[in-house]
DOVEX-896632 format. One line per 8 residues: number of its first residue (from 1); their letters; for each residue x, y, z of C-alpha. Coordinates in steps of 0.2 Angstrom, whole numbers, plus 5000, padded with zeros to 4 digits. Example, Ala and Ser with C-alpha at 12.3 -4.5 7.8 and 13.67 -1.06 7.14 Angstrom:
<rs>
1> AS> 5062 4978 5039; 5068 4995 5036
</rs>
This chain:
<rs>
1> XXXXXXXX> 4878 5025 5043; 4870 5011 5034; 4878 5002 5020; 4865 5010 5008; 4870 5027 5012; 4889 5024 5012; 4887 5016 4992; 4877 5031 4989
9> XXXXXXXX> 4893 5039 4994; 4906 5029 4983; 4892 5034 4967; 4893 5052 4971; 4913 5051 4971; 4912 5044 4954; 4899 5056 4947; 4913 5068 4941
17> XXXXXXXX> 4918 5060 4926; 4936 5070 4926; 4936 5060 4944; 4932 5044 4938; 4943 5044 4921; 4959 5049 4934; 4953 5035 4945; 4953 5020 4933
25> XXXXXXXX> 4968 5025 4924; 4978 5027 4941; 4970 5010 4945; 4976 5003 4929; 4995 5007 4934; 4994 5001 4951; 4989 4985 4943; 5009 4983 4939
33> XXXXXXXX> 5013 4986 4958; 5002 4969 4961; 5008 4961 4947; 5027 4965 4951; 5031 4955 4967; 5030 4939 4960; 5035 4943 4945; 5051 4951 4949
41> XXXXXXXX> 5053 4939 4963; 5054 4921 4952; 5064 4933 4938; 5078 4933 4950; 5075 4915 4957; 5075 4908 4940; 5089 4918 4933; 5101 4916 4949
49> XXXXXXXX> 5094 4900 4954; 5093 4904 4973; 5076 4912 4983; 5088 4920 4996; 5094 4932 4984; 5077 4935 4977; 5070 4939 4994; 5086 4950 4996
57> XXXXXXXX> 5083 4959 4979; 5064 4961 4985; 5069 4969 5002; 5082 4982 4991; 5068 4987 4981; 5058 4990 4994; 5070 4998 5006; 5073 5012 4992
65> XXXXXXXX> 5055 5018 4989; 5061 5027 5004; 5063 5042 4992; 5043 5044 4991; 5042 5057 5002; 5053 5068 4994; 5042 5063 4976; 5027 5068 4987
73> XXXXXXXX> 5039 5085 4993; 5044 5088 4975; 5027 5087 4970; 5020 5100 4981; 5032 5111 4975; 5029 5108 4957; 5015 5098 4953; 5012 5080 4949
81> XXXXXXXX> 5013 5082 4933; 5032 5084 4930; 5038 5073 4942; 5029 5057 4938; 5033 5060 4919; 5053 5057 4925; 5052 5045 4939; 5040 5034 4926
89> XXXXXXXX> 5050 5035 4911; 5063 5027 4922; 5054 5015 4931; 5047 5007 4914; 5066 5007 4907; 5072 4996 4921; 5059 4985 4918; 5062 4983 4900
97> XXXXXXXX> 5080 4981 4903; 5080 4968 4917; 5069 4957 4906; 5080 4958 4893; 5093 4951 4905; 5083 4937 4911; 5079 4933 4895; 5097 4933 4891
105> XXXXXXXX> 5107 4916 4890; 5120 4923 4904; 5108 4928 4915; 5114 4942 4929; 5123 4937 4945; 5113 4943 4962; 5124 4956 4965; 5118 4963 4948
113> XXXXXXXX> 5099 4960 4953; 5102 4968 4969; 5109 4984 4959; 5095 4985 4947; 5082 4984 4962; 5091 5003 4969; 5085 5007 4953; 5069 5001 4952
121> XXXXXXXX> 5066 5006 4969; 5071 5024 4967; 5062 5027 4949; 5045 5020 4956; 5032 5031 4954; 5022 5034 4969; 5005 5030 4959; 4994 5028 4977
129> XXXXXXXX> 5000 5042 4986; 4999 5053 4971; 4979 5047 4970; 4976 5049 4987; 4982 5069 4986; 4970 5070 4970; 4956 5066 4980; 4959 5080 4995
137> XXXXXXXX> 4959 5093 4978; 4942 5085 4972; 4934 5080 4987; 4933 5092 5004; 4938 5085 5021; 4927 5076 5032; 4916 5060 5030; 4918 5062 5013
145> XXXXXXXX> 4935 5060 5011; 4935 5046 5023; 4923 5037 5008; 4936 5042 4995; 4949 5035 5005; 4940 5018 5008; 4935 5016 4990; 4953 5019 4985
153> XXXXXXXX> 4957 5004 4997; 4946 4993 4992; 4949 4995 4974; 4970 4993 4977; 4965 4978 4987; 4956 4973 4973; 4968 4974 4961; 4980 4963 4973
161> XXXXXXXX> 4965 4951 4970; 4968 4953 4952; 4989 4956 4950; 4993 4940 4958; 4979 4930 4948; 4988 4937 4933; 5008 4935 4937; 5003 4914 4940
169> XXXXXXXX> 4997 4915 4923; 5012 4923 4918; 5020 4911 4927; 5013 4894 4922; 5013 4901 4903; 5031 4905 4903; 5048 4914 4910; 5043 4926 4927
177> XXXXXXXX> 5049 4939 4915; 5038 4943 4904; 5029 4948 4921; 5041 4964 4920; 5037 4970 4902; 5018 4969 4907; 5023 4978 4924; 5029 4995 4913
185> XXXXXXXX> 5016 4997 4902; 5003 4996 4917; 5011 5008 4927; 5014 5020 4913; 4995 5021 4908; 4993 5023 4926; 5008 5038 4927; 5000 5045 4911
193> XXXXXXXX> 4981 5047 4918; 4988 5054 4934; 4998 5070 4925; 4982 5075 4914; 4971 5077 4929; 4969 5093 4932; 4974 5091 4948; 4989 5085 4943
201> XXXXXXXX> 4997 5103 4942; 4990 5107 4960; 5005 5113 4972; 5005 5116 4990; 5005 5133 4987; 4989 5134 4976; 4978 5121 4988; 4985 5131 5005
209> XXXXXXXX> 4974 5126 5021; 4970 5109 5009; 4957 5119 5000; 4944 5108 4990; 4939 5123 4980; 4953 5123 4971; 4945 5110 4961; 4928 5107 4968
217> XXXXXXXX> 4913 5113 4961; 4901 5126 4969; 4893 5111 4974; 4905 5100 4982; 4908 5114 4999; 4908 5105 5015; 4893 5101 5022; 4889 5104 5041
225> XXXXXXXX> 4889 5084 5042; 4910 5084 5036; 4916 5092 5051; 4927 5085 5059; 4919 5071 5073; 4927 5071 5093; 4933 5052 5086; 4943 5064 5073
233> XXXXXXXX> 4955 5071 5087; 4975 5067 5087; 4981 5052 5097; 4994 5063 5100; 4984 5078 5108; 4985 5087 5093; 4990 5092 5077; 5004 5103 5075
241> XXXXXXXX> 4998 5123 5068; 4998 5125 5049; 5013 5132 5043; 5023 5131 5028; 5038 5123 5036; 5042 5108 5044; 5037 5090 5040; 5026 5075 5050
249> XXXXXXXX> 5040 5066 5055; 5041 5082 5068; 5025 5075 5075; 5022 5064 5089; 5007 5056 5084; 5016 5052 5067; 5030 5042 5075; 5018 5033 5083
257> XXXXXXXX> 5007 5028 5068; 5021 5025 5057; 5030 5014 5070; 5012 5003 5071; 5012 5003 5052; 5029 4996 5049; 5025 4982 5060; 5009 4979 5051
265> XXXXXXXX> 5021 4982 5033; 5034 4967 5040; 5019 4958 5046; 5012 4955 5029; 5028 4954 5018; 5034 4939 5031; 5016 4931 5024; 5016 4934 5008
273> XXXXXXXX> 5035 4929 5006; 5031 4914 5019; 5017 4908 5006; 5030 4911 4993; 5043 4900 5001; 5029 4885 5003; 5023 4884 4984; 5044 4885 4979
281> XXXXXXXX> 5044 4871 4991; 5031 4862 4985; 5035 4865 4969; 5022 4875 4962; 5028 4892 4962; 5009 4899 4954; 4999 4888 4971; 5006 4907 4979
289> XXXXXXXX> 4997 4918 4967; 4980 4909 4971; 4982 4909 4989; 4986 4926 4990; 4972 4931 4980; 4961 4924 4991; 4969 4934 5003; 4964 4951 4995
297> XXXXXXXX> 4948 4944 4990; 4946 4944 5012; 4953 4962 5011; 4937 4969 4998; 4926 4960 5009; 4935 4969 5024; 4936 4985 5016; 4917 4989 5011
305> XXXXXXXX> 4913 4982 5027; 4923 4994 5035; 4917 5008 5025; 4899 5004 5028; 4900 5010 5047; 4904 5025 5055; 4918 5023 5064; 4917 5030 5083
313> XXXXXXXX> 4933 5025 5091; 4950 5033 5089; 4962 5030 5077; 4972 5017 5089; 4959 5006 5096; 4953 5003 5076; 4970 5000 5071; 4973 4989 5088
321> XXXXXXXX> 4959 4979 5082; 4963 4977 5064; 4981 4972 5069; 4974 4957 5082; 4964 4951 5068; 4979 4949 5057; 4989 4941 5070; 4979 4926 5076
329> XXXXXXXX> 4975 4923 5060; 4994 4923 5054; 4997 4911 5071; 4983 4899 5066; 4989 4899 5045; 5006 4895 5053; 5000 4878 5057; 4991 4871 5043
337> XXXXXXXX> 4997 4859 5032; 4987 4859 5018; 4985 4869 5004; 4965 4874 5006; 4964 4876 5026; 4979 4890 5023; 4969 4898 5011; 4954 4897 5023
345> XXXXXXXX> 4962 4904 5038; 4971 4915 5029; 4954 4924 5025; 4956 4932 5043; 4971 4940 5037; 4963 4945 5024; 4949 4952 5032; 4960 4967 5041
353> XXXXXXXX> 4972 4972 5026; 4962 4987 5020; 4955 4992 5034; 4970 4994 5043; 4977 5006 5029; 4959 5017 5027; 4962 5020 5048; 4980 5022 5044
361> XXXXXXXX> 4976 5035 5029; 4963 5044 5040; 4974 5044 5054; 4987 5051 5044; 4977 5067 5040; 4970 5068 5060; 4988 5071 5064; 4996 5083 5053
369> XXXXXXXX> 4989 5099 5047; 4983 5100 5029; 4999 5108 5020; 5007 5092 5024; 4996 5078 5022; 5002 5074 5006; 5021 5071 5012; 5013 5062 5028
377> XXXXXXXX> 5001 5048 5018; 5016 5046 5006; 5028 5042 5022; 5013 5030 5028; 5015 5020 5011; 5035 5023 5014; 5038 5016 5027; 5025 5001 5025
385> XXXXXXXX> 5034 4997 5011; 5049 4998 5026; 5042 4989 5034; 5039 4975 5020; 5057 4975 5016; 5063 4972 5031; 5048 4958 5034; 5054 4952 5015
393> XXXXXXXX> 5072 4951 5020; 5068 4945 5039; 5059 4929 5028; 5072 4923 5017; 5083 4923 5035; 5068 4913 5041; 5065 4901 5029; 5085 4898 5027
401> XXXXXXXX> 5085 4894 5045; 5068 4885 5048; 5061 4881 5034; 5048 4888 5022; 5032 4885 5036; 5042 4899 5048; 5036 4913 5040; 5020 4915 5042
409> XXXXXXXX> 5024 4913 5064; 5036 4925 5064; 5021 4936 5056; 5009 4932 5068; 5019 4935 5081; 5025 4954 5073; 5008 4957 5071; 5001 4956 5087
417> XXXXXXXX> 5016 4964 5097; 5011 4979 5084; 4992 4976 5091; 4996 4977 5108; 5006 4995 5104; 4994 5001 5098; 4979 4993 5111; 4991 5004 5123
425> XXXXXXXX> 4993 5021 5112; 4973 5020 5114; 4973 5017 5133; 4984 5033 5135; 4973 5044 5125; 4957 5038 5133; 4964 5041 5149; 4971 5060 5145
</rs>
C-alpha cells in the first residue's frame, strides 16, 4: 500500500466529525501523561532533595496503574462514561494537592511522595486504552483499524514530542510543580471529551462479537479488503472462542506479547530515566526534556513510516525487528559523551517506539477474541507501564551504583534480550 493511499486512510478516519472532536480532545488529556514524568519526577527531587526517591516515587506510580484493566473491565460493564468521570476527578485532586505540598515551605518526606504516587497511580484514567476501544465502535476491524491504530500512535508519540518540550519550560521558568497543576487540567479536558462520545456509553454487551455497527454508519461495513490477512493469524495458534467469560491473560499468545512488551516498557523507562540522570548531573535538568523530544520526534517519523506499508510478517518477527532497533541504538547512545551525538543516536531509538506499540496493539486484537479486546490493549499499556516502573526503579539502583551514564546499557542490553524472544516466538510459528 503506498504512502498515498494509507494518508488517504488517516483523512477518512477523521471525516466523522463526532470522531474527530473525541480524537483531539482525548489527545488534549494525554498531553498531561507526557507532561507528567518530568514534571512529577523534579517535584519530588526538589522537594526531597534526592533523585533516588524520585525515581522510587516514579516506579510506584507506575507499578499501581496495574488497576487498568479492571477500568477497562468496569468499563465494559457500564460504559466509559461513568467511570472516567470518578477515576478523573481523583486524579486531578491528587495533582492539585501535591503541588500545594511542594509549593509548601515543609515540603513532604519521600515516604509521603511515595504514598501520594499509590494515589496517583490508582486514580489515573486510562485516556489511550479508553481511545483505542472508541475506535473498534467507530471503525470495523481489518486494515482500517490497523490505520486508526497507527494514527493514534503517531499522534501520542507526537504529543511525547510536545509534553516534554513543555515540562523544560516549566522547568526553566520555575518550581517542577507547576508542571502538576497543568497536568490536571489536560487530562480532565481529555477525560471530559471521552465520556460525551457516544461511544462513551457502549458496553460489552451492546458491541457483542466487536460490532462496528453499533456506531458505524451504513457506510462504514467492512469491505472485502478488511478481512482478516494469513499475516493476521495468532502467534499462538489461535485465538481462544468468543465467549462471555474469561480474560486474555487465559491466553498463550498474550503471555507471550505481554512478556515482550514489559521488556520493551523497562527498556525505555531505563533511557529516559538514564537521560534524566545525565542532565541532573550535568546540571541542567531541562537538556532531558529536549533530548527526549528528539527522541519522539524519531518515533512520528517511525510511526507513519510504518503505517505507510502493509505489513506481511507476523506479529513477532515485526516486533523482533522494532525491539533490535531500539537495542543497538541504546548500546551505541550508552557510549557518547556529548550532548548532541546522544541526541543523534538516540534518533534510532526513536525510530522503533511507535511501531513497536501499533504491532503490539494489532497483535493484541489477533490474539484474543473481540469481547475482550478492550481489557487485553489496556493490559498491553498495563504492563508496559510495568514494565517502565520496574525499568524506572532498576535506574535509580543503576545510577546510584554506576553512575548516571549506566542507564541507557542496561537498556540496550534489556532491549535486545526482548528482541531475540521475540526473533524466537517467530521462528516457532513459522515452523508449526
Amino acid at each position: 500500500m503506498s504512502g498515498t493511499t494509507r494518508a488517504g486512510s488517516y483523512r477518512t478516519l477523521l471525516a466523522d466529525p463526532v470522531v474527530a472532536r473525541t480524537f483531539a480532545l482525548a489527545l488534549v488529556g494525554r498531553l498531561g501523561y507526557a507532561v507528567l514524568p518530568l514534571s512529577f519526577l523534579f517535584t519530588v527531587r526538589q522537594t526531597t532533595g534526592s533523585f533516588a526517591a524520585a525515581a522510587t516515587a516514579m516506579a510506584v506510580f507506575g507499578s499501581t496503574t496495574l488497576v487498568m484493566p479492571v477500568q477497562a473491565r468496569l468499563a465494559d460493564r457500564h460504559g466509559q462514561r461513568v467511570v472516567l468521570s470518578c477515576v478523573a476527578a481523583g486524579f486531578v485532586l491528587v495533582l492539585v494537592a501535591a503541588a500545594l505540598v511542594a509549593r509548601g515551605s515543609a515540603g513532604a518526606p519521600p515516604g509521603a511522595w511515595v504514598a501520594g504516587s499509590v494515589l496517583l497511580g490508582l486514580t489515573a484514567p486510562a485516556l489511550g486504552p479508553s481511545m483505542r476501544a472508541q475506535w473498534r465502535s467507530f471503525v470495523p476491524e481489518g486494515p482500517r483499524r490497523v490505520t486508526a491504530y497507527s494514527l493514534d500512535a503517531v499522534c501520542e508519540e507526537t504529543l511525547y514530542l510536545v509534553g516534554p518540550i513543555v515540562a523544560a519550560a516549566l522547568l526553566a521558568r520555575g518550581p517542577a510543580s507547576h508542571g502538576l497543576v497543568l497536568v490536571a487540567g489536560l487530562v480532565a479536558v481529555g477525560a471530559a471529551g471521552l465520556m460525551i462520545s457516544p461511544a462513551a456509553t457502549v458496553t460489552a454487551a451492546a458491541a457483542d462479537l466487536d460490532d462496528p455497527k453499533v456506531l458505524a454508519g451504513p457506510g462504514d461495513s467492512p469491505a472485502p479488503s478488511d478481512a482478516p490477512r494469513p499475516s493476521d493469524a495468532p502467534a499462538s495458534g489461535g485465538a481462544a472462542a468468543p465467549g462471555r467469560r474469561g480474560s486474555p491473560l487465559g491466553l498463550a499468545g498474550m503471555w507471550r506479547l505481554l512478556a515482550l512488551m514489559a521488556g520493551f516498557g523497562c527498556a525505555s523507562a531505563l533511557m529516559y530515566t538514564g537521560v534524566a540522570a545525565r542532565a541532573d548531573a550535568a546540571g541542567h535538568p531541562g537538556w532531558a526534556g529536549y533530548v527526549e523530544a528528539a527522541v519522539a520526534a524519531a518515533s512520528v517519523i517511525g510511526g507513519l513510516a510504518w503505517g505507510a506499508r502493509r505489513h506481511r510478517r507476523a506479529w513477532p518477527a515485526q516486533l523482533a525487528g522494532t525491539l533490535a532497533l531500539l537495542g543497538i541504538s541504546l548500546c551505541v547512545a550508552s557510549a557518547m559523551t556529548s550532548w548532541w551525538l546522544l541526541g543523534v543516536v538516540l534518533v534510532g531509538a526513536g525510530l522503533a517506539m511507535s511501531p513497536s506499540y501499533t504491532v503490539a496493539f494489532v497483535a493484541a486484537d489477533v490474539e484474543t477474541p473481540p469481547h475482550l479486546r478492550t481489557e487485553a490493549s489496556t493490559w498491553v499499556s498495563t504492563i508496559t507501564n510495568l514494565g517502565s516502573s520496574g525499568g524506572t526503579a532498576l535506574a535509580g539502583v543503576v545510577v546510584g551504583a554506576w553512575g548516571a551514564g549506566a542507564p541507557l546499557a542496561v537498556a540496550g542490553v534489556v532491549a535486545l534480550v526482548a528482541a531475540a524472544a521475540a526473533g524466537s516466538l517467530a521462528a516457532t510459528a513459522s515452523r508449526s
